[in-house]
py3Dmol code that shows the C-alpha trace and the ligand (Angstrom):
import py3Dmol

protein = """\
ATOM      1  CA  UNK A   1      -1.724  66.383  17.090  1.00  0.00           C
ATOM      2  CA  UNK A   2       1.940  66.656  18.533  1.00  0.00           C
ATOM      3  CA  UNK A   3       4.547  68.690  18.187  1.00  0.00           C
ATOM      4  CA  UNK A   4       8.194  69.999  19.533  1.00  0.00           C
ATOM      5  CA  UNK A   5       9.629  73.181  19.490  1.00  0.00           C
ATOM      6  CA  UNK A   6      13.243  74.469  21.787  1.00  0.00           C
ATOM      7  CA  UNK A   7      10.563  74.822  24.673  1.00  0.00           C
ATOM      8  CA  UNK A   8       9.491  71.274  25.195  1.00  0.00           C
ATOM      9  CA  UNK A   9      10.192  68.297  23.312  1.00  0.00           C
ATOM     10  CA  UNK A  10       6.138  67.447  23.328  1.00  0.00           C
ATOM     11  CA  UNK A  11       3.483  70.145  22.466  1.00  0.00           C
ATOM     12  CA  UNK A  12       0.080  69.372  21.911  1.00  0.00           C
ATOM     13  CA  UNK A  13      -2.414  71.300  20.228  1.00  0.00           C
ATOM     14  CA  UNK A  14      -5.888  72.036  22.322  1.00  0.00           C
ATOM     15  CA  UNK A  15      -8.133  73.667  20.463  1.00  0.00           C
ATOM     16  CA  UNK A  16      -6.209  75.627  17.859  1.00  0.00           C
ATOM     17  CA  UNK A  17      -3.366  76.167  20.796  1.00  0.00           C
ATOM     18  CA  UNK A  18      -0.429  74.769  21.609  1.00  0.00           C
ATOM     19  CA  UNK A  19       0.499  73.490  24.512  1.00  0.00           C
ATOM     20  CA  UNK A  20       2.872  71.256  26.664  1.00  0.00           C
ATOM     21  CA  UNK A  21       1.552  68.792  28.812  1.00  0.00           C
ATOM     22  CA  UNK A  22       2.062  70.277  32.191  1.00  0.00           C
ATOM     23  CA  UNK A  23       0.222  73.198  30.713  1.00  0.00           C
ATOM     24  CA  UNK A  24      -2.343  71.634  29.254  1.00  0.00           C
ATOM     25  CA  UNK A  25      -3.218  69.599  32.566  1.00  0.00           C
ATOM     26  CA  UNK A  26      -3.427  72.824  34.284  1.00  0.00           C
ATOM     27  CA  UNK A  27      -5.626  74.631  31.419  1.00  0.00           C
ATOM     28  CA  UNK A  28      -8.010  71.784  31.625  1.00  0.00           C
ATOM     29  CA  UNK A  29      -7.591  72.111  35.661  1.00  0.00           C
ATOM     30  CA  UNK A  30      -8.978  75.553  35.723  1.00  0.00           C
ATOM     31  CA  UNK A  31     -11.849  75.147  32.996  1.00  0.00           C
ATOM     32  CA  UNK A  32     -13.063  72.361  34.980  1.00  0.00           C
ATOM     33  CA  UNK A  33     -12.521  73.897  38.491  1.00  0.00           C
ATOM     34  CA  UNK A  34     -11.940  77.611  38.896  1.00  0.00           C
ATOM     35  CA  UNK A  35     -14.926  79.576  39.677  1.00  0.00           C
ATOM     36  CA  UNK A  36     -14.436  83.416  39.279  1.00  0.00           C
ATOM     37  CA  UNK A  37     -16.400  85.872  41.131  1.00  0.00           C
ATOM     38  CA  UNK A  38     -17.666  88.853  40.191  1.00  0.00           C
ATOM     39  CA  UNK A  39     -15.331  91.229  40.525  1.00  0.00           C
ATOM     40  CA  UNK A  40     -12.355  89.024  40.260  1.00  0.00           C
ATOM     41  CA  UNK A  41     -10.159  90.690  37.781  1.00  0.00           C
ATOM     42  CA  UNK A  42      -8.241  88.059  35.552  1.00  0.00           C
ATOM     43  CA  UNK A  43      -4.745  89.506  33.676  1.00  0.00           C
ATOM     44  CA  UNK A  44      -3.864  87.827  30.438  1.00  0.00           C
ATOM     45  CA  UNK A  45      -1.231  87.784  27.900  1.00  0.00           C
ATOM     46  CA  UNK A  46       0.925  86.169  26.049  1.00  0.00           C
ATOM     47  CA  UNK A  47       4.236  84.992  27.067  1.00  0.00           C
ATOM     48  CA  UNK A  48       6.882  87.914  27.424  1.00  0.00           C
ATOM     49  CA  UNK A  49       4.832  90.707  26.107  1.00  0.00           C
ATOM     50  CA  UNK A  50       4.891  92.626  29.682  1.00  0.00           C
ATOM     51  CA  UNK A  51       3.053  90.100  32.172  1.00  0.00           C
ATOM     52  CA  UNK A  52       5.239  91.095  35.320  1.00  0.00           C
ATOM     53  CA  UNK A  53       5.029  94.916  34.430  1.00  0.00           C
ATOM     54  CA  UNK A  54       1.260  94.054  34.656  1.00  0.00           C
ATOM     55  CA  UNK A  55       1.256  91.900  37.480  1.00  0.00           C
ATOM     56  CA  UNK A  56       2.885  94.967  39.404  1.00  0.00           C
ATOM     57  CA  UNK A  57       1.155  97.490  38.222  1.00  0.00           C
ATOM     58  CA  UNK A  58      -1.952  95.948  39.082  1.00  0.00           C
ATOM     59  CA  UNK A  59      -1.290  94.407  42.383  1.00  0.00           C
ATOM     60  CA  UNK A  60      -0.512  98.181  42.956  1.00  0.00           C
ATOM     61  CA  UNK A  61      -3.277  99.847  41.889  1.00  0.00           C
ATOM     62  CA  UNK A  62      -5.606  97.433  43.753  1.00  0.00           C
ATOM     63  CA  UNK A  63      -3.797  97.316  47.058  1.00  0.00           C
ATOM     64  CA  UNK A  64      -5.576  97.846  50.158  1.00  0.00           C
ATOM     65  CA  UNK A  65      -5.489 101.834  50.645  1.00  0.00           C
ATOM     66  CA  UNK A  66      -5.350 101.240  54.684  1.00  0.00           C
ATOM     67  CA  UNK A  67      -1.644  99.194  54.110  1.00  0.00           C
ATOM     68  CA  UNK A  68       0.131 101.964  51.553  1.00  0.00           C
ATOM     69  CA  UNK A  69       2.368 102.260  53.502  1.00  0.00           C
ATOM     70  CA  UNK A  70       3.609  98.983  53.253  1.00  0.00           C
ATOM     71  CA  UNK A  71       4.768  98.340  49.542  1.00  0.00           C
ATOM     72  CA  UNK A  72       4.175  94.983  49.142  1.00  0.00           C
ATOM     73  CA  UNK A  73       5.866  94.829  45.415  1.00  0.00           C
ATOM     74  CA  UNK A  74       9.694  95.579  48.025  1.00  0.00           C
ATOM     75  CA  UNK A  75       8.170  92.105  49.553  1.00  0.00           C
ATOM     76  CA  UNK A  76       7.490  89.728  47.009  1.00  0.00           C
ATOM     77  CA  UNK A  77       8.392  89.155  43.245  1.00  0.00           C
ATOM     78  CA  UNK A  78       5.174  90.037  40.993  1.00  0.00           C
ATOM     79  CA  UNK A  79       4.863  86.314  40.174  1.00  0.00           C
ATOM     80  CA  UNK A  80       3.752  85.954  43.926  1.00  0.00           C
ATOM     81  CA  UNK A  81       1.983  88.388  44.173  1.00  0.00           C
ATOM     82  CA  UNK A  82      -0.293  87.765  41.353  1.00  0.00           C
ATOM     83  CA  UNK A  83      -0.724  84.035  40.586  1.00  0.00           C
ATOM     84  CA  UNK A  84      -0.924  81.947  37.546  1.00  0.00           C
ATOM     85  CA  UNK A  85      -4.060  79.993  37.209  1.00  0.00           C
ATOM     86  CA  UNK A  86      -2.629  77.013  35.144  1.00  0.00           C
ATOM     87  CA  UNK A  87       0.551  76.382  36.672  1.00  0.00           C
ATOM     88  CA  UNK A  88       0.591  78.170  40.077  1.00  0.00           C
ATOM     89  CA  UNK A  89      -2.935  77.018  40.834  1.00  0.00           C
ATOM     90  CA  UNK A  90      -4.649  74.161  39.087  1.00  0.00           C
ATOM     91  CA  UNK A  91      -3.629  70.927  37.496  1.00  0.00           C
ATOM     92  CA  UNK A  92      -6.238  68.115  36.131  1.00  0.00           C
ATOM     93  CA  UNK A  93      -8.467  67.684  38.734  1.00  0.00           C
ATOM     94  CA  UNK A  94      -6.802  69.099  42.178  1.00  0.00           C
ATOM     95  CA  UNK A  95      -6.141  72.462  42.939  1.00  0.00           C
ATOM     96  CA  UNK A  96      -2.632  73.071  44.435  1.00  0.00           C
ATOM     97  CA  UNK A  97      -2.737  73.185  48.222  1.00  0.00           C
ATOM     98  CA  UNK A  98      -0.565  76.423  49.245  1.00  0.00           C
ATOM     99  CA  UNK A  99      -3.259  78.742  48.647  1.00  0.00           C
ATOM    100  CA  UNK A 100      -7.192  78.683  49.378  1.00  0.00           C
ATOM    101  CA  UNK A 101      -9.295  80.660  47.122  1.00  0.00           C
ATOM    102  CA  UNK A 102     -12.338  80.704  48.770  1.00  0.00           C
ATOM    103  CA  UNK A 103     -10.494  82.763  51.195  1.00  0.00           C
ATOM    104  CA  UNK A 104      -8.912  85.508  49.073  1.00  0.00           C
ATOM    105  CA  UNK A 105     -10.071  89.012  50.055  1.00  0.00           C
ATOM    106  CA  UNK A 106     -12.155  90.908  46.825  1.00  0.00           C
ATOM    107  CA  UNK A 107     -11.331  91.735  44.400  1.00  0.00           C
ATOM    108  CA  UNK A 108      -8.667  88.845  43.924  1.00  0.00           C
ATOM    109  CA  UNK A 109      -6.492  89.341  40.785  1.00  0.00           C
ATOM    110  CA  UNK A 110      -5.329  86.512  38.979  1.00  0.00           C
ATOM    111  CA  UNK A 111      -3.377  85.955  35.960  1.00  0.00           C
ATOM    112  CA  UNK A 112      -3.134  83.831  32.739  1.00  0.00           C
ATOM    113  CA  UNK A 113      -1.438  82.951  29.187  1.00  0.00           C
ATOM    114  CA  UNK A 114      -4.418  80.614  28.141  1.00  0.00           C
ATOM    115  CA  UNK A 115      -6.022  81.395  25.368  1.00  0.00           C
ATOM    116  CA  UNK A 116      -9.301  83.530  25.489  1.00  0.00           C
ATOM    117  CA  UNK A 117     -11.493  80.577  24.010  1.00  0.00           C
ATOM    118  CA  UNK A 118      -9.664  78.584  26.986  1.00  0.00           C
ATOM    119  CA  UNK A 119     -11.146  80.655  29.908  1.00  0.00           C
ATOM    120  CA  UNK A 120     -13.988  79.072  31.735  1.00  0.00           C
ATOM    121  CA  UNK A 121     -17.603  80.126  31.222  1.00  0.00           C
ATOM    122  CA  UNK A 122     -17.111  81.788  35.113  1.00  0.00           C
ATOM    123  CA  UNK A 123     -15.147  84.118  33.537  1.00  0.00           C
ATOM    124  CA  UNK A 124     -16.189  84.146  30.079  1.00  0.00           C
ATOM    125  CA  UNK A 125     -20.107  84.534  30.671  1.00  0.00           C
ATOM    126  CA  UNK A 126     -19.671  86.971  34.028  1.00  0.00           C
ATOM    127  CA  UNK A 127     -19.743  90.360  32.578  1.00  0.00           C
ATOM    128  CA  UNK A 128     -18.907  91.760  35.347  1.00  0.00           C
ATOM    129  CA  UNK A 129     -15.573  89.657  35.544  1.00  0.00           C
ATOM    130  CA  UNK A 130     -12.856  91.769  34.328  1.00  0.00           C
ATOM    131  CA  UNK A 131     -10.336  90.896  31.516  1.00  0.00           C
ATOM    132  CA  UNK A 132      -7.139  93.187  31.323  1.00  0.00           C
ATOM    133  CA  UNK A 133      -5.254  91.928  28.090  1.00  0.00           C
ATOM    134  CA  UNK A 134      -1.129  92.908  27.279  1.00  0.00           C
ATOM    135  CA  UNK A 135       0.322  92.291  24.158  1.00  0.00           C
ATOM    136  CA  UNK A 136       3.479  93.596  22.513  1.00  0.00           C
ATOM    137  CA  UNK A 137       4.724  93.643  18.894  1.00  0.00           C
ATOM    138  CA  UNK A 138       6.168  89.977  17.963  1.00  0.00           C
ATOM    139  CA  UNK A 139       9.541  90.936  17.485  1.00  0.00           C
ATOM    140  CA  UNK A 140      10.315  91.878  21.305  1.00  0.00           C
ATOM    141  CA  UNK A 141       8.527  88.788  22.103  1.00  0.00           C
ATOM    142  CA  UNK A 142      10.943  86.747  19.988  1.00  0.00           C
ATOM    143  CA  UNK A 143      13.606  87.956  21.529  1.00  0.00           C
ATOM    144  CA  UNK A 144      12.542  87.989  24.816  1.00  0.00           C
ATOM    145  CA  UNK A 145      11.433  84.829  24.956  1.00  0.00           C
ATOM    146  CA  UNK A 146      14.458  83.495  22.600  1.00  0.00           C
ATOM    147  CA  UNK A 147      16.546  85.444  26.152  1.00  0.00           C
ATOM    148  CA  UNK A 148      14.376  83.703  29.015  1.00  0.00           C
ATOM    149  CA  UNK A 149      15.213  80.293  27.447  1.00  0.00           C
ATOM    150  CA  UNK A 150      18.251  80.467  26.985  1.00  0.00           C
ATOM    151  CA  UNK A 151      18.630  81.677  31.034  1.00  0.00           C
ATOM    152  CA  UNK A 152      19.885  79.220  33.457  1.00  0.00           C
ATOM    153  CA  UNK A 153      16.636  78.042  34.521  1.00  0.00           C
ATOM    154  CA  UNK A 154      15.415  76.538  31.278  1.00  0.00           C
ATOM    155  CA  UNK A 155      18.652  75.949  29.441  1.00  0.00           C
ATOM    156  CA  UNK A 156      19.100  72.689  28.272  1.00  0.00           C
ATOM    157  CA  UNK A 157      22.281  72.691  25.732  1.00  0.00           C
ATOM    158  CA  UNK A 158      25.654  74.586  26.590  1.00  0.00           C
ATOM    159  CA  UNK A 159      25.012  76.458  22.623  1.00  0.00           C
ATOM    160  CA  UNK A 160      22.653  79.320  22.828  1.00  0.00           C
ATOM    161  CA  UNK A 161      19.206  77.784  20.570  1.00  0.00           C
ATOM    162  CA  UNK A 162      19.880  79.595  17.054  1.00  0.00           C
ATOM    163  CA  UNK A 163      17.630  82.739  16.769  1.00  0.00           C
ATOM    164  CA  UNK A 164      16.592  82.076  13.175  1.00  0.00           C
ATOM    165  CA  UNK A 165      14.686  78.571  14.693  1.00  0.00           C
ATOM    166  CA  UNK A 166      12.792  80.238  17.193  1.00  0.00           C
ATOM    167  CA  UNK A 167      11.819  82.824  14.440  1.00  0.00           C
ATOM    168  CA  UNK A 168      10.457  79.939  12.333  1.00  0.00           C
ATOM    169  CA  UNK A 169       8.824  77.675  15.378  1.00  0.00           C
ATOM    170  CA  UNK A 170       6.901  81.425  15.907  1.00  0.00           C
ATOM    171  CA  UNK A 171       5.880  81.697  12.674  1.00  0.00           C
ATOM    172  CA  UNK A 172       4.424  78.044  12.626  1.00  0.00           C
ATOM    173  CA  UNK A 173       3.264  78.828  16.077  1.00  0.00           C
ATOM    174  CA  UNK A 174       4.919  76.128  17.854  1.00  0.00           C
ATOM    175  CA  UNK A 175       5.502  77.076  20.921  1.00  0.00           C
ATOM    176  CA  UNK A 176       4.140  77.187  24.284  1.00  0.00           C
ATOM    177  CA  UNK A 177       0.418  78.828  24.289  1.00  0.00           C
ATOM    178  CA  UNK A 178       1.241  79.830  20.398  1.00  0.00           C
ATOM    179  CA  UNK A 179       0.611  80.645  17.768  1.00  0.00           C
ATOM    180  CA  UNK A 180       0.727  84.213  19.216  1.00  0.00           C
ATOM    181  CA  UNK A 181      -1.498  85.836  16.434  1.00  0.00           C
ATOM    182  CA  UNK A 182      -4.316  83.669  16.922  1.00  0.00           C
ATOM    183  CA  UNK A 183      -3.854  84.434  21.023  1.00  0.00           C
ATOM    184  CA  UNK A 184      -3.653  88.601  20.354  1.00  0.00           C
ATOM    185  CA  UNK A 185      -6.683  88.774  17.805  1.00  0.00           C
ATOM    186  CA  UNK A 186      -9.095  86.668  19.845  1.00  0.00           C
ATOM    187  CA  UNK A 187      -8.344  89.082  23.162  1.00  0.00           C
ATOM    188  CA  UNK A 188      -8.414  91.712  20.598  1.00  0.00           C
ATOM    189  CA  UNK A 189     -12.082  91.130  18.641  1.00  0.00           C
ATOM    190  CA  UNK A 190     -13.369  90.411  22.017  1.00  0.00           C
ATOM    191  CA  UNK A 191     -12.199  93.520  23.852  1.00  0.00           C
ATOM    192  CA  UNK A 192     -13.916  95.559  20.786  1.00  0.00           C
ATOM    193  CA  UNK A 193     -16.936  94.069  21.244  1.00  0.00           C
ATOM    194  CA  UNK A 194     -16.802  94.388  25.341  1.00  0.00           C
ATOM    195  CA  UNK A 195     -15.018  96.927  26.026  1.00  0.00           C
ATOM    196  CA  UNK A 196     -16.464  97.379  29.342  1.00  0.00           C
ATOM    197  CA  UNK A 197     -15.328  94.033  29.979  1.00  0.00           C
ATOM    198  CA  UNK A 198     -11.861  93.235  28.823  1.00  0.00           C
ATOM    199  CA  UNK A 199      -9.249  96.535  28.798  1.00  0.00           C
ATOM    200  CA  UNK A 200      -6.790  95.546  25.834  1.00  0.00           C
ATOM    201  CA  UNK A 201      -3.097  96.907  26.200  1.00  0.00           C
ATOM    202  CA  UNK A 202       0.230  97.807  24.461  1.00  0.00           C
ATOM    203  CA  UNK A 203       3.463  96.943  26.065  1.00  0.00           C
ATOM    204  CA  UNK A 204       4.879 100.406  23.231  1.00  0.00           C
ATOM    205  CA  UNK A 205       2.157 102.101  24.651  1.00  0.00           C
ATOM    206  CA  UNK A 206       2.456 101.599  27.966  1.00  0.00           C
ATOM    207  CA  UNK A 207       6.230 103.232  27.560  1.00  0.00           C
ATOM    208  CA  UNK A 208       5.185 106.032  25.140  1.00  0.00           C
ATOM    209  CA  UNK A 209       2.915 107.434  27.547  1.00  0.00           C
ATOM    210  CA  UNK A 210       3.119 105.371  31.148  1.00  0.00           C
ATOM    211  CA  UNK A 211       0.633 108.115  32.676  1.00  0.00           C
ATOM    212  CA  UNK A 212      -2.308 108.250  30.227  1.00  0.00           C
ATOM    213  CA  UNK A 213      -2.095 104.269  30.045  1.00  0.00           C
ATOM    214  CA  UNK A 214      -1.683 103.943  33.783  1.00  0.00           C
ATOM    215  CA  UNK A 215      -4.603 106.462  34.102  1.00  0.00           C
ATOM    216  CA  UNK A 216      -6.876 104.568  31.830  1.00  0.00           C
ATOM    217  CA  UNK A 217      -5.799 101.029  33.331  1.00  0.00           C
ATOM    218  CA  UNK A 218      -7.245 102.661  37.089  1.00  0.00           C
ATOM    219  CA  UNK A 219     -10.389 103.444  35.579  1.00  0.00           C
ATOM    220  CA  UNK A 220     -11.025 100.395  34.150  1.00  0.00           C
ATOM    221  CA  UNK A 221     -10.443  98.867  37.452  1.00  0.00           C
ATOM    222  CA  UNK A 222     -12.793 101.119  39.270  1.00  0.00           C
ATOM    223  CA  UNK A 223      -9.845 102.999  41.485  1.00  0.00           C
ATOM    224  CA  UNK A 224      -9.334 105.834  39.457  1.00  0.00           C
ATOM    225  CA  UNK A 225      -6.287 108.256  40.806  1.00  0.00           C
ATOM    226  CA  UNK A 226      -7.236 111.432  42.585  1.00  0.00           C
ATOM    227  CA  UNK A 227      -4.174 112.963  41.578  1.00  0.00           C
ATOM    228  CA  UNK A 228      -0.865 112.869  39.949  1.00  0.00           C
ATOM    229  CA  UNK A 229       1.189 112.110  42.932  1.00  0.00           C
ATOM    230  CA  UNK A 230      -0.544 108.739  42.883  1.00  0.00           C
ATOM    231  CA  UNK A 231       0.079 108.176  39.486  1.00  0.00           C
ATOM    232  CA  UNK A 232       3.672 108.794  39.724  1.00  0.00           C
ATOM    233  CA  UNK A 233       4.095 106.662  42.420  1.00  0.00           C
ATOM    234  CA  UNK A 234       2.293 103.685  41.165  1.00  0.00           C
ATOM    235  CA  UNK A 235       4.798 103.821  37.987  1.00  0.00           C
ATOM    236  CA  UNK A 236       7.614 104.065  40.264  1.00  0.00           C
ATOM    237  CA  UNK A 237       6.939 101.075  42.718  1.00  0.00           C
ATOM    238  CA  UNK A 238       6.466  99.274  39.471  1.00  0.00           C
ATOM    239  CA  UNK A 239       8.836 100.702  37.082  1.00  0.00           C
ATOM    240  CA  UNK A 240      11.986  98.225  35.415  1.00  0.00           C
ATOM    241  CA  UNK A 241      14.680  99.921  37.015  1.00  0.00           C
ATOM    242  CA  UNK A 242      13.200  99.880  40.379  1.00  0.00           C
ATOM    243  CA  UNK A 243      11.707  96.235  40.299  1.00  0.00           C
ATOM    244  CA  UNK A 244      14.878  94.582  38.820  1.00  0.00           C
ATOM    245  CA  UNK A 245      16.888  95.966  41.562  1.00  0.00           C
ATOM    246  CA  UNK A 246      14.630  94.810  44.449  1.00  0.00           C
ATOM    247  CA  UNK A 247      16.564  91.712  46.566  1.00  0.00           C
ATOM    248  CA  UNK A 248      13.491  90.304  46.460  1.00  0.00           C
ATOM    249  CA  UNK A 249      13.252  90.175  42.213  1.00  0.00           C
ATOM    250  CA  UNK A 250      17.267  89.394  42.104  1.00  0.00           C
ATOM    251  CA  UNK A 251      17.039  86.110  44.526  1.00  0.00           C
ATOM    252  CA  UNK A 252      14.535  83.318  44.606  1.00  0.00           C
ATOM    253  CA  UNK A 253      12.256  81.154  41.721  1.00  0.00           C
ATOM    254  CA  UNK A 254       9.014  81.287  40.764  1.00  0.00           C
ATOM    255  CA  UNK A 255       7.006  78.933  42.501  1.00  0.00           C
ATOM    256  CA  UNK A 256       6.621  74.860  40.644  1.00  0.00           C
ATOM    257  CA  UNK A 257       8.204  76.285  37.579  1.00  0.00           C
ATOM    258  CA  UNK A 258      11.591  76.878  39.171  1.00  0.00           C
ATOM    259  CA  UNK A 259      12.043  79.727  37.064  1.00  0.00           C
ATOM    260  CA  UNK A 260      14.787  82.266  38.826  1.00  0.00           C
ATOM    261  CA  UNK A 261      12.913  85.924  39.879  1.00  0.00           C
ATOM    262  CA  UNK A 262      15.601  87.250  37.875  1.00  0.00           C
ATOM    263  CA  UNK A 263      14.604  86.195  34.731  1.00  0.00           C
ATOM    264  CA  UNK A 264      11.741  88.063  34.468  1.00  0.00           C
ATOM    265  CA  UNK A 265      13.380  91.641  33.919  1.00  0.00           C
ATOM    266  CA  UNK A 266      15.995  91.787  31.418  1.00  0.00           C
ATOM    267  CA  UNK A 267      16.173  94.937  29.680  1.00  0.00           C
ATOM    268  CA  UNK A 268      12.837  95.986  29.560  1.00  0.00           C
ATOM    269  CA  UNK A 269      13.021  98.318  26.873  1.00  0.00           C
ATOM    270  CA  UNK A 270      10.877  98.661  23.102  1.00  0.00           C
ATOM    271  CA  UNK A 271      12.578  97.642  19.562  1.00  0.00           C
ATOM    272  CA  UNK A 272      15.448  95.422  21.416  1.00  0.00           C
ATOM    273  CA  UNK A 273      15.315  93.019  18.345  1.00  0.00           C
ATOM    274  CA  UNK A 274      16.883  95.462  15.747  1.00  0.00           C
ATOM    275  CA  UNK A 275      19.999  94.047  18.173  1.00  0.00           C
ATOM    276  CA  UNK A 276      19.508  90.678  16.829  1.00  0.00           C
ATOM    277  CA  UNK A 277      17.195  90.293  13.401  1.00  0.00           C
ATOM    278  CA  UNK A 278      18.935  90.904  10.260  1.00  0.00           C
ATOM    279  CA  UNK A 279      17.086  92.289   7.475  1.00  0.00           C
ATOM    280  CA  UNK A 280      15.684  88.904   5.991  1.00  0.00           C
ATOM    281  CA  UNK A 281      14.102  87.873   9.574  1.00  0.00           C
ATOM    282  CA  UNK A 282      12.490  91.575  10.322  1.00  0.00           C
ATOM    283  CA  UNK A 283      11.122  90.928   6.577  1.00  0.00           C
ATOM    284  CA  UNK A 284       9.879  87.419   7.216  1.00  0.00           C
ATOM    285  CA  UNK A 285       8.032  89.068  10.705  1.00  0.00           C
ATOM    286  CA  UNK A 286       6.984  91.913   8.947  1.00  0.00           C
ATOM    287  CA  UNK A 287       5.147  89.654   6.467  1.00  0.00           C
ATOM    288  CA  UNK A 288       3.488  87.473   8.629  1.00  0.00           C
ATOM    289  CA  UNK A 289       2.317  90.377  10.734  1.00  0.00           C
ATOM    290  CA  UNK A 290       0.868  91.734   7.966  1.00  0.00           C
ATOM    291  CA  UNK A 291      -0.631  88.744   6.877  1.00  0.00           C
ATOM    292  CA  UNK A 292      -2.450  87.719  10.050  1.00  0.00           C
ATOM    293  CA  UNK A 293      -3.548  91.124  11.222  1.00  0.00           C
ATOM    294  CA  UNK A 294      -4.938  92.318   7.744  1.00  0.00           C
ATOM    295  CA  UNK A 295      -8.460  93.914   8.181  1.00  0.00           C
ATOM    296  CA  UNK A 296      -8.056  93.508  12.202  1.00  0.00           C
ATOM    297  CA  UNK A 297      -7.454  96.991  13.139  1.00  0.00           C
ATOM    298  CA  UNK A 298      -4.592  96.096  14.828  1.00  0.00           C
ATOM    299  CA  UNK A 299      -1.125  96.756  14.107  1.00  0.00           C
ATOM    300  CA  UNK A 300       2.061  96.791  16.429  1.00  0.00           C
ATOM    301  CA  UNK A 301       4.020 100.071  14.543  1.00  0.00           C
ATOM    302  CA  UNK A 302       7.327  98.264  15.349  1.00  0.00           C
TER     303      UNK A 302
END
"""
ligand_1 = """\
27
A3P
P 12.816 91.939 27.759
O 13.225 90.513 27.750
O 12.624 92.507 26.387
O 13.674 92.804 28.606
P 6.819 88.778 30.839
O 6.683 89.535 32.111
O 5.540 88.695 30.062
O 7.505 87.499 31.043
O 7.745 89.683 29.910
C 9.051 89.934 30.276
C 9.516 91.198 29.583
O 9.001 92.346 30.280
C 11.026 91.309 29.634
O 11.361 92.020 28.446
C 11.227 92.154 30.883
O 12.483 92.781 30.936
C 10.087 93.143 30.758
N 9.691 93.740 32.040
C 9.662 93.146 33.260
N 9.277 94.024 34.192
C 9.057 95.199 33.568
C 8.656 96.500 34.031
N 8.410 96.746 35.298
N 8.535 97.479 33.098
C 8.788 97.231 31.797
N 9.192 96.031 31.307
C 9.316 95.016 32.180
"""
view = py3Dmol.view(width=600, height=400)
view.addModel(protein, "pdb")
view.setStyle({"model": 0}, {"cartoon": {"style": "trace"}})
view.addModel(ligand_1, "xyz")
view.setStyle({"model": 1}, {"stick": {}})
view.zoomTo()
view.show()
């Protein structure tokens, strides 16, 4: 079946997920092609719910100890550092030339918005393959996707998209990778049953207490900190105010998608939407939350 939503006039849905076509081509690029090691570790999430913080924070934590001194997040934008399987580095059958694989140093990190029923059996069957999940409650994601549209690099009208469409295009789940519920609750239900295997995270938590997440994120990747002085500065190479300031986040794009560094850190901050929902839309989100996540365990408090 086909679709549109403000993203892309064509979506089609793959498997319960929706996707444009450059998309798609990539996610059947990497189920057909990308073979994950061991101890690759593979980031996921869905669009805007705190994918760059991730990126950063990860590329961070798994940096060679030997070249500290050399902060490679002053270098390169997060997106760089940390690249997207389906658009940075597959598509149908060839694998995009600027970067060999085979030759990555261990553990390579690699990220992804596919859905978890998407991934390849490399990753899906290798326990040992590490899954760290972000997601962040729906509203913020509205918004900040509803933002990163609307930026220079995707806009396509000189009128703002209304607010109240991409509310409803969410709810259907029309948009690119959606419908968001169905993307959260499979990471979730798996990351319950492995939890050894895929580490599931809050964007709200992440802010409510950056240390005990940050801690717990470490351990999961098998560098645990020695001490608080790491910890601290790990959040601090990687925190908003820091990144969004860098010359290297406020010039440049993001790779084939042409998508402007900047766009990627806005305001960075929890419950932004009360700025733009009235009371009927935080209903109509409120419902639908409640609706889909009923009996999950799961809830986003916001
Ligand atoms: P806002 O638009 O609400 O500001 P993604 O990285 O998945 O595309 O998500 C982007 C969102 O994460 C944006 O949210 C952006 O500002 C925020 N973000 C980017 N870097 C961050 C960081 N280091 N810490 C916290 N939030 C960050």
């Amino acid at each position: 079946p086909k679709e549109t939503c403000w993203e892309s006039s064509d979506l089609y849905k793959f498997q319960g997920f929706w996707y444009p076509g450059f998309l798609l081509s990539g996610v059947l690029g990497v189920q057909s092609q990308f073979e994950a090691r061991s101890d690759d570790v593979i980031l996921a999430s869905f669009p805007k719910a705190g994918t760059t913080w991730l990126k950063a924070l990860c590329s961070c934590i798994l940096q060679d100890p030997d070249q500290d001194h050399d902060d490679q997040l002053s270098l390169k934008n997060p997106h760089e550092l940390v690249r997207t399987l389906e658009y940075d580095l597959f598509k149908d059958d060839v694998t995009l030339p600027d970067i060999d694989l085979s030759t990555m140093p261990s553990p390579r990190l690699f990220h992804t918005h596919m859905a978890y029923s998407h991934l390849p059996d490399s990753v899906l069957k290798n326990p040992d393959c590490k899954i760290v999940y972000i997601t962040r409650n729906p509203k913020d994601v509205i918004v900040s996707n509803w933002h990163f549209f609307n930026s220079d690099s995707w806009r396509t009208s000189p009128e703002p998209y209304p607010i109240e469409k991409v509310i409803d295009e969410f709810c259907k789940g029309h948009q690119f990778y959606g419908p968001f519920f169905d993307h959260v609750l499979e990471f979730w239900f798996e990351s319950l049953k492995m939890p050894e295997k895929i580490l599931f995270l809050k964007y709200e938590e992440m802010k409510r207490d950056p240390k005990g997440e940050l801690k717990k994120l470490a351990a999961f990747l098998g560098r645990p900190f020695s001490n608080d002085e790491e910890v601290e500065k790990v959040l601090w190479r990687s925190s908003f105010d820091r990144l969004k300031n860098l010359e290297v986040n406020k010039n440049g794009v993001v790779f084939d998608l042409e998508v402007s560094n900047k766009s990627f850190f806005r305001r960075g901050v929890v419950g932004d939407w009360k700025n733009y929902f009235t009371d009927e839309m935080k209903k109509k989100l409120d419902e639908i939350s409640c609706m889909k996540l009923e009996g999950s365990g799961l809830d986003f408090e916001i």
